[in-house]
C-alpha positions as CSV (number, residue, x, y, z in Angstrom):
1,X,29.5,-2.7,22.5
2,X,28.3,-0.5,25.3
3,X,26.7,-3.4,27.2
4,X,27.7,-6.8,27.9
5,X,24.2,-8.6,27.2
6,X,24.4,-11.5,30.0
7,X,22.2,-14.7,29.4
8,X,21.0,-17.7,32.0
9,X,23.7,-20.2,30.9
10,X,26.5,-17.6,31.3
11,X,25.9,-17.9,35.2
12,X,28.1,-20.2,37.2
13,X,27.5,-18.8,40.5
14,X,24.6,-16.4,41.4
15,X,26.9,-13.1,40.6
16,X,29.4,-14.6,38.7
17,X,29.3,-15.3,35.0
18,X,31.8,-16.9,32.5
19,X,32.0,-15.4,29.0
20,X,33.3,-16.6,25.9
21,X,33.4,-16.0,22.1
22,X,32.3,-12.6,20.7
23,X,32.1,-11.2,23.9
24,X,35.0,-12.5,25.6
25,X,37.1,-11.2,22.5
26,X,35.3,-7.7,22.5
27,X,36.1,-7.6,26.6
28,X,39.8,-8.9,25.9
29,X,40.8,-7.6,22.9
30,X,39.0,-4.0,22.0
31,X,38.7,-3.1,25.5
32,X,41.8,-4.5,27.1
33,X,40.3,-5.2,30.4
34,X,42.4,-6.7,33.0
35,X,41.6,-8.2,37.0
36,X,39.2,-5.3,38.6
37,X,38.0,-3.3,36.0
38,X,34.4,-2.9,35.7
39,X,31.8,-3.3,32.8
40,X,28.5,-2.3,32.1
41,X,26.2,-5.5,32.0
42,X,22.7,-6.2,31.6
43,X,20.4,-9.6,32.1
44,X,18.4,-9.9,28.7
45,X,15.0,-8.9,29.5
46,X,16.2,-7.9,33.1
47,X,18.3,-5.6,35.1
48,X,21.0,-3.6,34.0
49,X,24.3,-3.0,36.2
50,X,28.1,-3.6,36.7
51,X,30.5,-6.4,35.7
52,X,34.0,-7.0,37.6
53,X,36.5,-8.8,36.1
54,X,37.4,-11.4,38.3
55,X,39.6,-13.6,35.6
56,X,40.6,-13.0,32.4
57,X,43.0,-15.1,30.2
58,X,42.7,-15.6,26.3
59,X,40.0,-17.8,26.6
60,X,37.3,-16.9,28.9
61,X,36.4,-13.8,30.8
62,X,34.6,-14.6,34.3
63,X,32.7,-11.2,36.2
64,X,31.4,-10.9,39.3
65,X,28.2,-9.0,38.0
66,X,25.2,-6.8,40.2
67,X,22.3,-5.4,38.9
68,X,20.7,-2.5,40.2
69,X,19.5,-0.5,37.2
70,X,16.8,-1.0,34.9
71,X,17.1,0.0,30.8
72,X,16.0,2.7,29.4
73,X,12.3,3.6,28.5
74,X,10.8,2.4,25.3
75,X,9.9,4.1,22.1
76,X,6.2,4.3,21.7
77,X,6.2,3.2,18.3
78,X,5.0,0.3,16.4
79,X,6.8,-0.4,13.1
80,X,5.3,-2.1,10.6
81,X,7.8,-2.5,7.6
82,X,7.6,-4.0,3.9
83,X,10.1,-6.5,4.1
84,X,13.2,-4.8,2.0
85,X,16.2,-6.3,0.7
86,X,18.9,-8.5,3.6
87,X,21.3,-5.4,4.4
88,X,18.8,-2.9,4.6
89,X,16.9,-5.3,7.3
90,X,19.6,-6.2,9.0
91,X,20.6,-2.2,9.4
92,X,16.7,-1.6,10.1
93,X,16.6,-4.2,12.8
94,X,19.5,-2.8,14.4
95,X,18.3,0.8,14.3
96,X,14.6,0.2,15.8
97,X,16.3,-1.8,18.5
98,X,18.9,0.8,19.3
99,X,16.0,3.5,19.1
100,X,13.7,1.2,21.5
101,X,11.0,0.0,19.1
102,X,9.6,-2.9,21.0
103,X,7.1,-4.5,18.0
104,X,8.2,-4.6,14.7
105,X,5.9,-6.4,12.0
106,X,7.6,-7.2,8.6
107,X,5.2,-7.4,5.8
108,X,4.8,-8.3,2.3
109,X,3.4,-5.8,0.0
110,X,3.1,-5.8,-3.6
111,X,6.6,-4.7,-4.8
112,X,8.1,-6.2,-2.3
113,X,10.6,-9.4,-4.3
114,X,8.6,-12.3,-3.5
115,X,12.8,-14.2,-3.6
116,X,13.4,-12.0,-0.3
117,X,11.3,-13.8,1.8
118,X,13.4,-16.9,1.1
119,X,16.3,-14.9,2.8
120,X,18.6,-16.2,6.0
121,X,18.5,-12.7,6.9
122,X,14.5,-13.7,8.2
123,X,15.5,-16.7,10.1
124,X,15.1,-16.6,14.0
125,X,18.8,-16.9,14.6
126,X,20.1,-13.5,12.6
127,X,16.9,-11.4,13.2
128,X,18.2,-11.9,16.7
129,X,21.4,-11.2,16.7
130,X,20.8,-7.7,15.1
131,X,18.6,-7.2,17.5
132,X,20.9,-7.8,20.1
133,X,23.5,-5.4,18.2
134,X,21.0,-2.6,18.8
135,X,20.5,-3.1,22.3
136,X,24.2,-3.6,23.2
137,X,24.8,0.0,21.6
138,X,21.4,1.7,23.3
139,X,22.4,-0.2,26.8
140,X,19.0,-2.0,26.8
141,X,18.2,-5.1,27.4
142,X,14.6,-5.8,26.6
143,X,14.5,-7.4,23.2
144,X,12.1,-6.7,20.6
145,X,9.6,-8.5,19.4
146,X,9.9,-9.0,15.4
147,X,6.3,-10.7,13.8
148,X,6.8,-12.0,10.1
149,X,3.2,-11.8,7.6
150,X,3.4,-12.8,4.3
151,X,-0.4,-12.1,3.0
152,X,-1.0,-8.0,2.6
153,X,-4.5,-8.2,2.8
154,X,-5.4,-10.7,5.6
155,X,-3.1,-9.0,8.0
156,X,-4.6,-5.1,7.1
157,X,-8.1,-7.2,7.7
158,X,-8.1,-9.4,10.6
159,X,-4.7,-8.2,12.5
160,X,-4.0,-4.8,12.0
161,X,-7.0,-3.1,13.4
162,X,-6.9,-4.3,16.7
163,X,-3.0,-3.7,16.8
164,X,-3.5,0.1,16.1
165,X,-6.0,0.5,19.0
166,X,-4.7,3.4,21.6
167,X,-1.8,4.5,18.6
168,X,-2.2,6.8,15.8
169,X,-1.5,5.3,12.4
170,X,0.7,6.6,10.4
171,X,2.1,5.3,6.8
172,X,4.6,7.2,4.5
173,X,4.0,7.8,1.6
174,X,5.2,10.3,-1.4
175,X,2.9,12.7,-2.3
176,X,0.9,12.6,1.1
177,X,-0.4,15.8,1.5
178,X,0.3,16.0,5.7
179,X,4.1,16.4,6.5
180,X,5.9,14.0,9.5
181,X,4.2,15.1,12.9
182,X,6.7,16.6,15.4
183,X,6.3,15.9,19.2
184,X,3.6,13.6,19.0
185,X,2.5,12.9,22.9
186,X,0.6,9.8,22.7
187,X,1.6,6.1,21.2
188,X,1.8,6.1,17.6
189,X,2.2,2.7,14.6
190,X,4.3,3.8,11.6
191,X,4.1,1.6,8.1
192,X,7.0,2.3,5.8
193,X,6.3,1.3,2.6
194,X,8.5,-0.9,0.0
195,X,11.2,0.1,-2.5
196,X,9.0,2.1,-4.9
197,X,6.6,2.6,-2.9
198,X,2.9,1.3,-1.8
199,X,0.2,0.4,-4.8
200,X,-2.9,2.6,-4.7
201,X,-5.1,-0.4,-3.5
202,X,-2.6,-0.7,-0.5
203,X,-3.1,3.0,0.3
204,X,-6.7,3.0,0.3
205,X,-7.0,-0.2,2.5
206,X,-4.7,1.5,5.2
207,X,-6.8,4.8,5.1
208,X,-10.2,2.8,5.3
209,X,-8.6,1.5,8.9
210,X,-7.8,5.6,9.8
211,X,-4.1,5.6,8.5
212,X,-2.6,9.5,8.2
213,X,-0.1,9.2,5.2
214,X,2.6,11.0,5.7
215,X,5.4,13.2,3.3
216,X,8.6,13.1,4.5
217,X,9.5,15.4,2.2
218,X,11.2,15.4,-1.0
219,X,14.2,13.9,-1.2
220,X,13.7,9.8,-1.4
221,X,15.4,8.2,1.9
222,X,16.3,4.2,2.1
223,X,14.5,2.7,4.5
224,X,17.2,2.5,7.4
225,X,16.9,6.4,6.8
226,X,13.5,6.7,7.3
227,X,13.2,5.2,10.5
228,X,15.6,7.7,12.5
229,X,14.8,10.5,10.6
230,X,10.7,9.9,12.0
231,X,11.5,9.0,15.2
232,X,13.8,11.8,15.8
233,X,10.7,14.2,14.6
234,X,8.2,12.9,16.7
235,X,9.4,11.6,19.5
């Protein structure tokens, strides 16, 4: 935890807070703060800045806190992902929030397990908290915003094109004949595809809409792989 994420009900005086739970026992125990040490802290959706401890027992954790920073600049990137199996979405959502990715769409596509969408892993709660896991370790603050579609086609038809405007789309896909990009300067949507891949019909309706598939060569990545490996070329 590189950041102390701070929330509106942990504020008991204007620039004090009181923490408890998970990040009381990450502040007490792993880092072994005591009276006067300082933390990095950050308002969610806000400032960033510093945290002293003021008190500190086995309990709670109170820190007079100021915020004078802001977090860091986001990634330019749109991701738009086939829903894949809990742990690989739970290590997805952490890595596009850590990277910066601000939208994330998560799609069904054809191969995608129709039982996955019945998964906790989807619920508000726990997409949340992931997210929050990225941003503690990127010291940001600003959380993404995670859209759930369940219908292929009407989202590619009545959603998608508008979302695209001002990015270039891009969708990977084996066998594309144009590799990743590298230094891309402008905005860009990425689509990675399910576990086996996209159906042809799929394919085609994201090309009809100006989609570039992309070959990220030729060894077959997981999905949590994907994700730094792209951003890391293009951006």
């Amino acid at each position: 935890m590189n950041l102390i994420i701070l929330f509106p009900e942990d504020f008991i005086e204007d620039k004090r807070v009181r923490l408890t739970g998970r990040r009381h026992r990450h502040i007490y125990s792993i880092l072994k703060a005591q009276v006067g040490d300082e933390l990095s802290v950050g308002v969610m959706n806000n400032k960033v800045g510093v945290g002293r401890v003021a008190l500190i027992d086995g309990v709670s954790v109170d820190l007079e806190v100021e915020f004078k920073g802001v977090p860091p600049m986001p990634l330019p990137m749109t991701l738009i992902l086939a829903l894949p199996r809990p742990q690989a979405l739970k290590r997805t959502l952490i890595c596009a929030s850590t990277l910066g990715i601000k939208k994330i769409i998560i799609l069904n596509c054809h191969r995608v397990e129709k039982s996955l969408w019945q998964s906790t892993t989807l619920h508000e709660d726990s997409i949340r908290d992931h997210l929050i896991l990225g941003l503690e370790q990127a010291k940001d603050t600003i959380l993404p915003t995670v859209i759930l579609r369940k219908l292929f086609k009407i989202f590619v038809e009545d959603e998608l094109p508008e979302m695209i405007k001002g990015t270039i789309p891009f969708v990977a896909h084996p066998g594309a004949t144009s590799p990743c990009p590298v230094a891309v300067k402008q905005p860009v949507t990425f689509f990675i595809g399910p576990e086996g891949g996209f159906i042809d019909y799929e394919v085609e309706k994201l090309k009809r809409l100006g989609f570039i598939d992309v070959d990220l060569g030729e060894r077959i990545l997981k999905v949590e792989s994907v994700l730094p490996f792209v951003a890391g070329k293009m951006f």
